[in-house]
N, C-alpha and C positions, 0 to 999 in steps of 0.2 A: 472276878474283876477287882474284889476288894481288898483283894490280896494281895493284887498285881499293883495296887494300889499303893496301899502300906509300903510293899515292901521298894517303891518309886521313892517313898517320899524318906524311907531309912536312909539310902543310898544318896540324898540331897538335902542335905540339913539345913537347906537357905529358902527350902520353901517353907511359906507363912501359913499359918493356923486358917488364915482366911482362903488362902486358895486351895487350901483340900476342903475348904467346906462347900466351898461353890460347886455345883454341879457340875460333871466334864458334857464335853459337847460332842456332837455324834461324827464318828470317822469314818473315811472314805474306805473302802477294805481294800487292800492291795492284790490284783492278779500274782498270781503266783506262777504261773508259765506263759510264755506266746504263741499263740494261733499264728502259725506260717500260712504261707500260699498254697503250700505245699497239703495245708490240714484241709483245706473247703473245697479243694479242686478247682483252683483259679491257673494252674502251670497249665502250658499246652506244649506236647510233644514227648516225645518218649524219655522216659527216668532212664537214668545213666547209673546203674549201682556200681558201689564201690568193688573193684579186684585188685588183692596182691599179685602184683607183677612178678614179686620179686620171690615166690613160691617156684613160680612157674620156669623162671631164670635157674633157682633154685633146683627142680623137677628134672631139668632139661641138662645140667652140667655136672651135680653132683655124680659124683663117680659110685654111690652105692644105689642110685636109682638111672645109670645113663642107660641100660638095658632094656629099661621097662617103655618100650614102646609104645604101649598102646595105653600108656597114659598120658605119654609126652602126645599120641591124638586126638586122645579127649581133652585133653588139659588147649591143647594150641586149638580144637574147635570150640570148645567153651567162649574162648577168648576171639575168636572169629564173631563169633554171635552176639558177644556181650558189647563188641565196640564195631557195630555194624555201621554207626552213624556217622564214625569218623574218632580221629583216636584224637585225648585230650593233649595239650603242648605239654603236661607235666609229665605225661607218662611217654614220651618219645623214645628215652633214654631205654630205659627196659625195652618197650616193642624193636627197639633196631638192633637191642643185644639177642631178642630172640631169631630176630630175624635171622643173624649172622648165624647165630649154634645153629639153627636149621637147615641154611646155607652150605654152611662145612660138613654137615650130614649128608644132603646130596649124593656127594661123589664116592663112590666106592660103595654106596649100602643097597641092602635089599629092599629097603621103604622105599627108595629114591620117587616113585609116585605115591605114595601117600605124603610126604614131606613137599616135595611139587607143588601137591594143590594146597597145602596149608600156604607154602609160601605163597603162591599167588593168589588167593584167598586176603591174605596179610596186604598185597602189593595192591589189589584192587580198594580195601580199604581205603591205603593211602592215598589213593586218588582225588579222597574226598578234600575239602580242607579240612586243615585240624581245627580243633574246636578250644577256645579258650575261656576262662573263667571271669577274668577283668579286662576291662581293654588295657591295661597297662600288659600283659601277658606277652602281648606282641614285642614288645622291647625287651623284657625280663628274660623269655626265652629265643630271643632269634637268633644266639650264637646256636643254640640246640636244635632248634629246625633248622638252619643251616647246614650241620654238619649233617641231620638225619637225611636231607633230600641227596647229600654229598654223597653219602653212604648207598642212595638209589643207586648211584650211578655207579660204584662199587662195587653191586651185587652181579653185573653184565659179564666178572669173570666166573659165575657158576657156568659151567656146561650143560643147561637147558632150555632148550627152543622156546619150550613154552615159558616159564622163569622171564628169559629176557624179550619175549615177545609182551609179556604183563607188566616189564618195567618200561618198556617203550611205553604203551599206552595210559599207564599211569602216570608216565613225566607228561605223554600231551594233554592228559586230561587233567592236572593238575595245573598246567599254566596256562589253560587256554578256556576249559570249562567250566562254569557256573551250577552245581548240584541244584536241582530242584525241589528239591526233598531232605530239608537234613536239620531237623528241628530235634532240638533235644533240651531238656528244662536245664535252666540254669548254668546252660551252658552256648557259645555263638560260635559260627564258624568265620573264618577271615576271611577276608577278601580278597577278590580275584587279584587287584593289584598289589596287596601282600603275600600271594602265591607267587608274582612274577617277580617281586625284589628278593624273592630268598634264594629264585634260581638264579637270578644275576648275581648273587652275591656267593652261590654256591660255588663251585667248581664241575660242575656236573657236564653241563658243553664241554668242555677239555677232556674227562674223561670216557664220553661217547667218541667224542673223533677218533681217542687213542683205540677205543673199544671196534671201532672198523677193521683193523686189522687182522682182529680175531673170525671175521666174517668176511672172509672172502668166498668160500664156497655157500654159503648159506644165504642165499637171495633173496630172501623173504623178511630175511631177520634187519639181515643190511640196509633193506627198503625200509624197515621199520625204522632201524635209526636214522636213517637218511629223514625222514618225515617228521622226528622229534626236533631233528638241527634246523629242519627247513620251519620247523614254529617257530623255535625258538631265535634263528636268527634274522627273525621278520621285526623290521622296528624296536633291536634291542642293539643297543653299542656295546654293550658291556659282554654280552654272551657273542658278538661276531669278535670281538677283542680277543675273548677268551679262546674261542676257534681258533682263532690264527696263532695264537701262542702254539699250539698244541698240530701246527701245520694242517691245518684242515683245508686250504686252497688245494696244497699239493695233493694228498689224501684223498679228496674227492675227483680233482681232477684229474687224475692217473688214474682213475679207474673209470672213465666215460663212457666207454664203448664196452666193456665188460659184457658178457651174453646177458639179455633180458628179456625173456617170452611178452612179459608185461607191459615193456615198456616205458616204466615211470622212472626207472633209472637214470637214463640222461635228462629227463622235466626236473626230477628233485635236484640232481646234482647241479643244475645250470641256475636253478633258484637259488639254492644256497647260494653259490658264486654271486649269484645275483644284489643277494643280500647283501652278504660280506662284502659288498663292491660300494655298497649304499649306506649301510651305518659302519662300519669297520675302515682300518686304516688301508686305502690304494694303495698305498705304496705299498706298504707289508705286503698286500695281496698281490701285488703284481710281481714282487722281488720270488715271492715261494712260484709262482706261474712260471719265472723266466727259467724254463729248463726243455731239452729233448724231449722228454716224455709227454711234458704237461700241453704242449706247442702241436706237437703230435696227435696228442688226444683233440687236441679243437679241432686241428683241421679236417682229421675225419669225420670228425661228430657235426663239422661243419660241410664239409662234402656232400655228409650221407642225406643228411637235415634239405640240404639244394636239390641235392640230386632224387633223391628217394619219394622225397615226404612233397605232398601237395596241398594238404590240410592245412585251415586256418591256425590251428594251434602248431603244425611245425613249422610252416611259415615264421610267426611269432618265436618260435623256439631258434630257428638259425638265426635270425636278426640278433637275437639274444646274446645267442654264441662268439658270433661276428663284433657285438658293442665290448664283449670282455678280452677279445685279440684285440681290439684297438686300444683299449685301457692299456695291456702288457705291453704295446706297442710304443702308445705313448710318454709309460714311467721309467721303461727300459730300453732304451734304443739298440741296444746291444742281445736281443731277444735274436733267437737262431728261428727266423721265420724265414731268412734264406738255404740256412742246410737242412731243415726240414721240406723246404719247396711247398711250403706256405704261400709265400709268397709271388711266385707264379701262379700256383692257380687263383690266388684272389685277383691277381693282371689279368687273367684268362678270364674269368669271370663277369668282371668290368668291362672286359673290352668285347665281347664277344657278340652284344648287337651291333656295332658299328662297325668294327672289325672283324670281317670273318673267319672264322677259325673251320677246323677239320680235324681238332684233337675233338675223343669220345664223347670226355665229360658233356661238352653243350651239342653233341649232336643233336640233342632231342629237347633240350631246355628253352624254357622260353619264358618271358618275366613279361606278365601281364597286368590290365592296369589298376589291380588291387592295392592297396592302401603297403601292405605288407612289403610289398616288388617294389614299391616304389621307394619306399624307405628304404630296402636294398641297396638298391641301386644309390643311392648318396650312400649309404654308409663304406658300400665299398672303395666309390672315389676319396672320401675321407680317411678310410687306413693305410688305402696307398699314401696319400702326402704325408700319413704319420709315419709311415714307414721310410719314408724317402730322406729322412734323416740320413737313414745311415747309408753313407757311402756307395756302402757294397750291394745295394737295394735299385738304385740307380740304374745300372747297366740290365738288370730283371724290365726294369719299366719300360726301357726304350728299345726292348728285345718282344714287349709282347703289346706296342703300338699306343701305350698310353698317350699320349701325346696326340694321337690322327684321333684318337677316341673323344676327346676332350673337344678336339677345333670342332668335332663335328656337330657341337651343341651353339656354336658362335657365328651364328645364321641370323638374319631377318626371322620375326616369330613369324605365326599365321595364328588365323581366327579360327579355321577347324581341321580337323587331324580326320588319318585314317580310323581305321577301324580295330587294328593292331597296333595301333601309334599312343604315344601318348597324349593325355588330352590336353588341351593348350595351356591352360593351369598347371598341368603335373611337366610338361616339358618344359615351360618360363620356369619353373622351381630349380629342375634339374641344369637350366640352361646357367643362372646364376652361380649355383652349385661347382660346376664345373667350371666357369671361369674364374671365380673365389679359389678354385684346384689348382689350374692354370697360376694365377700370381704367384704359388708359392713352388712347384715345378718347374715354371719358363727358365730360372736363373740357372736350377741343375740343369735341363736338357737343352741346351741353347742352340745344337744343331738340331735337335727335331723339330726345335720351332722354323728353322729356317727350312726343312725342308719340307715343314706342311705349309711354308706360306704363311704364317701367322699374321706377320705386320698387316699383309694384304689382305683376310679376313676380319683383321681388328678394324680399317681404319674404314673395309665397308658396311661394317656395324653401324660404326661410328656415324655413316652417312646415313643411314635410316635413321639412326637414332635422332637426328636432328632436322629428318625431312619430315613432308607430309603426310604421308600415308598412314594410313588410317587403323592404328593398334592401341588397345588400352588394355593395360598391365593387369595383372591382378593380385599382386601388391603381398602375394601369401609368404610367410616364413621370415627370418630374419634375415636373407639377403636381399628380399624384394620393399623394404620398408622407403615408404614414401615413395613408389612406384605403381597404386593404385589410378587404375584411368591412365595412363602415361605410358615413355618407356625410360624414363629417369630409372628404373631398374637396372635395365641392362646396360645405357649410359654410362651411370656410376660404376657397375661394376667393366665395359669395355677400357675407359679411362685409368681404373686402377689396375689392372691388367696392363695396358699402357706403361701407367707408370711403372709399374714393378720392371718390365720389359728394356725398357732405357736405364734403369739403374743400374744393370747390370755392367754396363759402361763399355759393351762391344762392339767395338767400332763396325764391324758388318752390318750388324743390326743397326745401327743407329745410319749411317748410310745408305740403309735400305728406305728406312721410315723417312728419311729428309729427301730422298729420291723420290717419294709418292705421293711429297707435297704435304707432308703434316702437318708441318710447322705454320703454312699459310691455313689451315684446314683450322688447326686449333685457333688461330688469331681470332679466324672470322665468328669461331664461336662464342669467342669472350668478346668480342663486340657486339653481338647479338646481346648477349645478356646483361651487356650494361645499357644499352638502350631499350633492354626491361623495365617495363614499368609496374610489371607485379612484384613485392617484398621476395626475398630470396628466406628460403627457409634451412634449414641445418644442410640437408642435401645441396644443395644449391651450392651454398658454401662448399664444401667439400667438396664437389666438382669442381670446381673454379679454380680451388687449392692445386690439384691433381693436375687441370692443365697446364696452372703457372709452374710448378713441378718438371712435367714431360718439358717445358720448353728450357727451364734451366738447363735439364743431362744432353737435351739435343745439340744446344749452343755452347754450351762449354767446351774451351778450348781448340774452335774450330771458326776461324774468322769467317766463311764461306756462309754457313748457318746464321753468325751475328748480323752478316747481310743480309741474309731473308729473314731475321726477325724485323729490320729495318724501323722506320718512324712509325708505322701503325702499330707493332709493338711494342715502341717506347707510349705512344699514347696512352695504349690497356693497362700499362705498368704504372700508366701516371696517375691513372683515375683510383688503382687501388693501392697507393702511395698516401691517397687523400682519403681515406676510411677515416671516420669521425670515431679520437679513441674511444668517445663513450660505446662502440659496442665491443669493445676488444672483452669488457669482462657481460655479455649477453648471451654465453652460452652455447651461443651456438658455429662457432668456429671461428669467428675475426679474426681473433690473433693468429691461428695457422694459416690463413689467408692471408696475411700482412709480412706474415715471417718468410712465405713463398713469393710475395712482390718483390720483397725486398733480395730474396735468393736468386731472386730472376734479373733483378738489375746486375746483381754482383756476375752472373753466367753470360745473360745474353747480352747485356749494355756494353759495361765496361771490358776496356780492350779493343775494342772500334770505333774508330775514330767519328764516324759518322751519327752511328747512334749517340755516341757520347756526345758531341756537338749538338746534336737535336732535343736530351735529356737536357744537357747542363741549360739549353736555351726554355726548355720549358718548366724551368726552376725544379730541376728533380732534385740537386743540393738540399736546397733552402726545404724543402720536402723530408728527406731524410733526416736533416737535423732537426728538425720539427718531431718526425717521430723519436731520435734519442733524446727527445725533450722531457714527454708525456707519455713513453713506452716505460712497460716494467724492464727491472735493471736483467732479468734473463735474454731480453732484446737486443742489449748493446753491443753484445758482442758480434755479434752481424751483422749491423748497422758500423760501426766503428769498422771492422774488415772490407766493406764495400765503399767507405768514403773511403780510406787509407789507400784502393787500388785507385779510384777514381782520382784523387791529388798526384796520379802520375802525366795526369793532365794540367800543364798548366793553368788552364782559364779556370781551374776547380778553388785554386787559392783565394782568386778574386771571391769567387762566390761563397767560400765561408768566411773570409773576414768581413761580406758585407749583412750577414745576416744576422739580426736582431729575433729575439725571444720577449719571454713575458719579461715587462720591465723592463724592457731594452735590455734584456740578457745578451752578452757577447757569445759568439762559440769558444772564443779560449776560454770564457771564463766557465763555460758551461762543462767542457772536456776536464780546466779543473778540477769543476765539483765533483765528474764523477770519480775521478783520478782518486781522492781524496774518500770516497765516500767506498771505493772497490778497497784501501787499505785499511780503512775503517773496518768494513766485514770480515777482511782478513788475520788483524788485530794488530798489526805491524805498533809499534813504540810509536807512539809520539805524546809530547807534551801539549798542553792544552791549546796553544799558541799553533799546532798544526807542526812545528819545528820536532826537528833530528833530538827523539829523549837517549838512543844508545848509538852512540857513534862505532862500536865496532858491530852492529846489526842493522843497517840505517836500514835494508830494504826485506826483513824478512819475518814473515806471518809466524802467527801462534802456536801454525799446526807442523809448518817446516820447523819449527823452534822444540815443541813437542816430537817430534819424530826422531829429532839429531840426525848425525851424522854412521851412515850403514854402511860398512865397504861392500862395495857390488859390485860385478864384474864390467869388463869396459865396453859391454855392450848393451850395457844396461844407462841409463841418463839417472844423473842424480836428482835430489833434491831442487835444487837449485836451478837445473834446466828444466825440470820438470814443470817447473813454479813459473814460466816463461809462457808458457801452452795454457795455462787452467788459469789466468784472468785479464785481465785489459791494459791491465800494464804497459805491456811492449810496444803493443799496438795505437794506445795513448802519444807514447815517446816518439815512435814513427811520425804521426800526426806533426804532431810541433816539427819535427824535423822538417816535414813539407812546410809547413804554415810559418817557420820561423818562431824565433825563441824572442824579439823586442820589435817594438811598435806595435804592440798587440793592446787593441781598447779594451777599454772595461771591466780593466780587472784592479780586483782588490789588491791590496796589503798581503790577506789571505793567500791572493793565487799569485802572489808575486814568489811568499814563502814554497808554498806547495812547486811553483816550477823550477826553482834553485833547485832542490830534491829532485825534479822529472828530468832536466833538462842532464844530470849526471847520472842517471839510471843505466845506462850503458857500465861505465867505468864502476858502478858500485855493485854492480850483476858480475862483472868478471872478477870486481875484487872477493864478490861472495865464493862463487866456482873456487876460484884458489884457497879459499878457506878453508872449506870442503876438501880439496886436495891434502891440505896440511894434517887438516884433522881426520883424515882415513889414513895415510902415512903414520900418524901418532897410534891411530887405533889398532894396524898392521904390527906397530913395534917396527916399522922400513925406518933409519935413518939415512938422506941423501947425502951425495958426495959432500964435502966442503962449498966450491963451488957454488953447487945446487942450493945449499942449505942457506949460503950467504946471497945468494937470489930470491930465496923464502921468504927470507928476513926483510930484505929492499921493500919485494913486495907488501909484505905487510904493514912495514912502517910507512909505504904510500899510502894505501888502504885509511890506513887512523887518518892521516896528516889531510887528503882529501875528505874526507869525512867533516873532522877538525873546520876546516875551510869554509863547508857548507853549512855546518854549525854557525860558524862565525858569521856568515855573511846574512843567514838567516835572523841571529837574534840582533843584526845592525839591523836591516828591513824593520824588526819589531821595534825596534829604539826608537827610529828614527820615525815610524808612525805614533809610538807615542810621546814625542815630543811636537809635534806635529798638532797630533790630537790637544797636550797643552797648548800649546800657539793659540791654536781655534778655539781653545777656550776661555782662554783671557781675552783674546778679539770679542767675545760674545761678552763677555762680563764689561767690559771697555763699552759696548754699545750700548750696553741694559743702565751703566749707570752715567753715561752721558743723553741717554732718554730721563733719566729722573734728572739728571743737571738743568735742560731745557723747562721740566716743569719748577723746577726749584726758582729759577730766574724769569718764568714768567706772574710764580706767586710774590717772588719779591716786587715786579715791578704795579703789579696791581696792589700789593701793599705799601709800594709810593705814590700811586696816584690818589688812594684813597687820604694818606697822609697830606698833599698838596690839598686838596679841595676841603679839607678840615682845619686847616693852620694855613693863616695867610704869608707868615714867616717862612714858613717851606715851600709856597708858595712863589715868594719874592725869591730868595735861594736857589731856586730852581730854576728860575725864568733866569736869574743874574750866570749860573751855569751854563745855558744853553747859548746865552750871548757869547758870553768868552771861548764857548767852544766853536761856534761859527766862525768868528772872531780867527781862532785858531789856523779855523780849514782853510781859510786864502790865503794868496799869495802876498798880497798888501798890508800891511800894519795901517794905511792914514788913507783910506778907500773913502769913508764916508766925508772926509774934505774937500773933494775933489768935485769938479762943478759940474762933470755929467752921474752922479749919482743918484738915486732915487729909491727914495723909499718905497720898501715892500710888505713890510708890517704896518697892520691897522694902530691903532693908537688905542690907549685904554683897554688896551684887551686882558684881562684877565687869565690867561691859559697858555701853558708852555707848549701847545700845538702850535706848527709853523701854519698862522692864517695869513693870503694875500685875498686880491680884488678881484681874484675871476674864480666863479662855483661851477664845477663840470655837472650837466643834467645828462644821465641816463638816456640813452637812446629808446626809440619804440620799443618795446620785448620782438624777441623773436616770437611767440606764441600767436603776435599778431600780423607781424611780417611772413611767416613762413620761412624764413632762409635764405639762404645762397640757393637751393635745391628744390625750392616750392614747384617752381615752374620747370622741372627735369620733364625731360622726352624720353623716357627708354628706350622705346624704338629707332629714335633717330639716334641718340647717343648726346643730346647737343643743348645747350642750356637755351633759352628762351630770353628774348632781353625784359628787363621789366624795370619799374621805375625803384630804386633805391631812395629811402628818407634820409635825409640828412641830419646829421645831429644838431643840434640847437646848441647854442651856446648862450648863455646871459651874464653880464656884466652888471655889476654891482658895486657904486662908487661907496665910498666909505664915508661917514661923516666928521669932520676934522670939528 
């Protein structure tokens, strides 16, 4: 130490004499190695010793040792044993190069089972999760786990049953199972949801699909991968994504029916479908379905599933089958479900309890009242109507009685059923069902309906539906909502059946249904429910809708009907004319309800004289323009269409120029505004004043401005007339036409400007059309004859010069209100300071009275004033000479007030007389006599 000392203090020559003499102080010793976890047996779980991989890679490829086989199986079982627990993420790289050199061994050698079981040996490993060293590992390596599990799916072209039977179950157990056992020190295995993002991220789904091919005779193996697709495309978008990349729709379903002792072949295949139908893209799925083959496969697989199978699970399984024809059905309409002859037997199918048939299939068939059948049985009426899209589907439906199938659910319910029947709940389901079917049917088959009678089935629905008898709904499913306890179910849906029915605008039918008294049938209903006194709920509405509706297409266009809609339904029309706006935005249908009032005045009112007589007398005008008051502007246009027919009545004029708004708003001035506020949305030019800013544009929006000018063929409408239809313009114009262009109250400066502009809307519409002509002829490169061209020109130097015109006239209107507005303004300045004049000359005059009564000289002055001016006012100069004169001024008086000899005293107050009215008689009408006081009067001589 003393040495180690010395020779400290050689090598620091700034240490001092005193502090080597001081004694050193005792030091801590320093460990010279660390005690791991590893040293005291604190790890738990099996040591993972270190191997070169890359010996073994080495072992296995080297061309001076590739012979020695039976080292490459001691070497590859070594390696089995030593990474039993699961292989770590760093060595992946090596394990999938072995994997492969053993792989390529296989085929062609004589090991081919000894090399077998190493691989699957290797492949069962991989099942486990891999096992990482830091959790950051998961990031570092997941392009490399990625490609390794890629490579799984790679290995399926060895030619080994067993091989690819070990890589099926190792892809299921690696993205589905959770090892229970796989502790190993210092090292963790991932997580199940870190095994599922490296297959979604893999490519492995695409290469099993492709990898089906190769397994067509081998049934087992096929099943096997069918069960890997069917995990893996449960609740994964990314791996049904990848499927369908790789045609796995078609794939699986082209081989449905394929021989299968087992069975599970069409379960798996119909799941996958199933899948891919639920996280994966329809449409893709359905575009790969739409083929012969695939259409083919359903429908036997669906046949056999009806016909064969009785069990709850194939039950479940056709249903299945059935929901994914009606998906193909409904993405493709153009799907060969008729030259396959699909599509009959699903009509045969449908129709065959109501309708009886005598073909094989349902000799023996019979759909009973399990949950299963019953589901059936809607789904099949539901692919028909999806199916009935197409054209050529149509003549199939009414060849195998859809149609008698359908009415025959459009009966009064009952409370209890046979015994083979359905139960009164499952038949209310189906019964709604079917006429939901019906509404979208009746338009294509329009003679089936007439020749099952339908109108005359609907309208004696109809009549239970609103009689007594004694049914309460049970309200199940989404077409029976808010038909609990009721039969507002089947109301709702007879009515929209109804409606869909009359839409159709055939005259048959619609003469059928006004021959059986609908029209009175409906009235009495909507009077019924307005003399309801319980609140109307969303349903409610919606019916209501529905009947105002059927009576608009009944009465349209047929004066005979406008007569039996008569006064009782101008009444109904009147009462929901008067709908208080605030519930227009309450959610639950007002405004279609008001929009259907309003439809129904414009059908069944106007155009008959009598109704219209009996509306216009019940202020339905003054009604209408109340709703284009406080209605949203998507309203007006309806509203504006039905006053415009109704002004072909004359008494209609009187009633819009008599009607006042908020503010004593006019109706021109209101039609105005909207006038004004429809070019506003549209963007037309105007200057802030409301006036013409581009005289060669005066009438055209942003977006015909934006679009220009397109040469189209001449059966096509341009621009321009286009622009006539899609806003209220024209219909505006018309209006004033009827109502007259002057002696219109109430309008501003503004609507004076804005109807200069409407009142030329004709003449600036045609001068636009010609524009439009000009400038497609420019864009063609056509130049017209001479002639022609000099008729071009006319025209458009009319065009400016009219325009020019309205310009002019317009900013006189402005002129001339603000000079005007000046006028009124100096008039008010003229008022404000002849009110201060008044106060000015009442300060001055109390500033001479005070000066009088302080200065007796101003005083004298004053009084001598007021004589000369008296003096002045009469007609005599020499009065006071004259011998009947007489003095009327006191003497001595001090005060330039005119004082004489008589003082007037104040009568009694009223307060004590009462009035003129004290003594009123209401009853009689007639005053009472009573004694009046007399005023007093006192004289007061003057003292001379």
């Amino acid at each position: 130490m003393a040495a180690i000392e010395m020779q400290h203090q050689a090598f620091n020559p700034t240490l001092t004499t005193t502090q080597a003499i001081m004694p050193e102080k005792p030091r801590v010793p320093i460990v010279a190695h660390i005690i791991t976890d590893d040293d005291i047996g604190v790890l738990k779980g099996t040591k993972l010793q270190p191997i070169n991989l890359s010996r073994v890679v080495k072992l296995l490829t080297d061309p001076h040792s590739v012979h020695l086989i039976d080292r490459h199986i001691n070497a590859l079982q070594r390696l089995v044993k030593h990474y039993q627990k699961g292989f770590p993420m760093k060595d992946l790289v090596q394990v999938f190069k072995i994997l492969n050199v053993c792989s390529d061994r296989v085929a062609g050698q004589d090991e081919e089972p000894l090399f077998e079981k190493i691989i699957c040996d290797i492949l069962k490993i991989c099942s486990l999760p891999f096992l990482k060293e830091k959790s950051s590992d998961e990031l570092v390596f997941e392009q490399i786990v990625t490609e390794s599990v890629s490579q799984l799916g790679y290995l399926m072209r060895v030619p080994s049953r067993d091989i690819r039977k070990q890589i099926c179950d190792t892809l299921v157990a690696f993205y589905s199972e959770k090892p229970t056992n796989q502790d190993v020190q210092k090292l963790q295995a991932t997580s199940l949801s870190y095994n599922k993002g490296v297959i979604e991220n893999s490519d492995v789904s695409e290469t099993l699909v492709k990898s089906l091919a190769l397994l067509e005779k081998d049934v087992d193996i096929k099943l096997a991968v069918l069960n890997v697709l069917q995990h893996f495309s449960k609740g994964s978008d990314k791996n049904c994504d990848q499927m369908l990349r790789a045609e796995a729709a078609t794939t699986v379903c082209s081989r449905l029916m394929d021989p299968d002792p087992t069975g599970q072949l069409l379960f798996r295949s119909v799941d996958i479908l199933w899948n891919m139908l639920e996280n994966g893209d329809q449409g893709q799925l359905a575009e790969q379905l739409n083929n012969l083959t695939c259409i083919s496969q359903l429908r036997d697989a669906f046949v056999y599933q009806l016909t064969q199978s009785y069990s709850h699970y194939g039950r479940q399984l056709r249903n299945d089958l059935l929901v994914i024809a009606m998906l193909v059905a409904a993405k493709c309409p153009n799907a060969p479900f008729v030259e396959t002859g699909f599509a009959k037997q699903l009509t045969l199918f449908a129709t065959f309890q109501e309708v009886k048939s005598h073909n094989a299939l349902v000799k023996h068939l019979k759909l009973m009242k399990s949950h299963e059948d019953f589901e059936l049985k809607k789904l099949l009426f539901s692919i028909l109507v999806t199916l009935s899209r197409d054209p050529s589907v149509v003549p199939v439906l009414s060849e195998g009685h859809l149609m008698l199938a359908l009415f025959s659910f459009v009966r009064a319910n009952e409370n209890t059923s046979g015994p083979r029947e359905w139960t009164p709940a499952q038949f209310e389901e189906i019964q709604l069902h079917a006429m939901s079917c019906l509404c979208a049917l009746v338009p294509l088959m329009i003679e089936d309906y007439m020749t099952c009678q339908g109108s005359t089935r609907l309208l004696l629905l109809l009549e239970w539906c609103v009689g007594e008898e004694d049914f309460g709904g049970h309200g199940n499913s989404f077409h029976g909502k808010g038909g609990r306890g009721n039969k507002r179910g089947q109301m709702r849906h007879c009515l929209r059946l109804l409606r869909s029915v009359v839409s159709t605008g055939d005259e048959g039918v619609l003469q059928d249904l006004s021959d059986q008294g609908v029209i009175n049938q409906i009235i009495t209903i909507l009077k019924n429910a307005i003399r309801s006194e319980t609140e109307d709920d969303a349903v409610d509405i919606e019916m209501q809708s529905d009947m105002l509706l059927i009576l608009s297409c009944l009465c349209e266009g047929d004066m005979h009907r406008k007569e039996l809609f008569g006064t009782e339904g101008v009444d109904v029309v009147i009462h929901y004319l008067r709908t208080n706006s605030s519930f227009l935005n309450s959610g639950l249908g007002h405004h279609r309800l008001l929009l259907s009032a309003v439809d129904c005045v414009w059908c069944a009112v106007v155009g008959c004289y009598i109704t219209e007589d009996y509306f216009l007398e019940k202020e339905g005008v003054f009604l209408l323009i109340d709703l284009l008051e406080v209605c949203p502007k998507n309203t007006h246009n309806l509203i504006l269409g039905c006053l415009l027919d109704l002004c072909e009545n004359p008494k209609t004029i009187h009633h819009i120029h008599t009607w006042r708004g908020k503010d004593n708003c006019s109706a021109a001035h209101l039609f105005c505004d909207i006038y004004r506020n429809e070019e506003k949305d549209m963007g037309v030019k105007r200057d802030k004043d409301g006036a013409i800013a581009d005289i060669t544009k005066p009438l055209m929006g942003a977006l015909q401005e934006f679009q220009g000018v397109v040469p189209l063929p001449a059966s096509n409408p341009s621009q321009s007339i286009v622009d006539v239809s899609e806003n209220m313009r024209a219909k505006l114009y018309s209006l004033f036409c009827k109502i007259g262009w002057s002696d219109l109250s109430g309008l501003t400066v503004e609507d004076h400007v804005t109807l200069v502009v409407l009142e030329k809307y004709l003449d600036f519409k045609m001068g636009e059309v010609w524009t439009e002509i000009i400038q497609e002829l420019h864009a063609e490169n056509v130049r017209p004859v001479t002639p022609d061209m000099e008729a071009i020109e006319a025209i458009s130097r009319g065009i400016e010069e009219r325009a020019k015109i309205v310009a002019g006239t317009q900013y006189e209107l402005l002129e001339a209100q603000q000079n005007q507005d000046a006028l009124d303004e100096q008039e008010f300045y003229a008022e404000i300071r002849e009110n201060h004049r008044q106060k000015e000359k009442a300060m001055n005059d109390f500033t001479d009275f005070v000066a009088r009564t302080s200065n007796f000289q101003l005083l004298k002055a004053a009084k001598k004033r007021q004589a000369l001016s008296i003096e002045a006012s009469l007609m005599g100069n020499k009065y006071r000479e004259q011998e009947n004169f007489h003095e009327t001024e006191l003497k001595n008086v001090h005060a330039t007030a005119i004082c004489n000899k008589t003082v007037a005293v104040e009568s009694t107050p009223l307060s004590l007389t009462g009035g003129p009215l004290a003594k009123y008689d209401p009853k009689l009408g007639t005053t009472q006599s009573r004694k009046i006081l007399k005023q007093k009067m006192t004289t007061m001589s003057s003292k001379k």
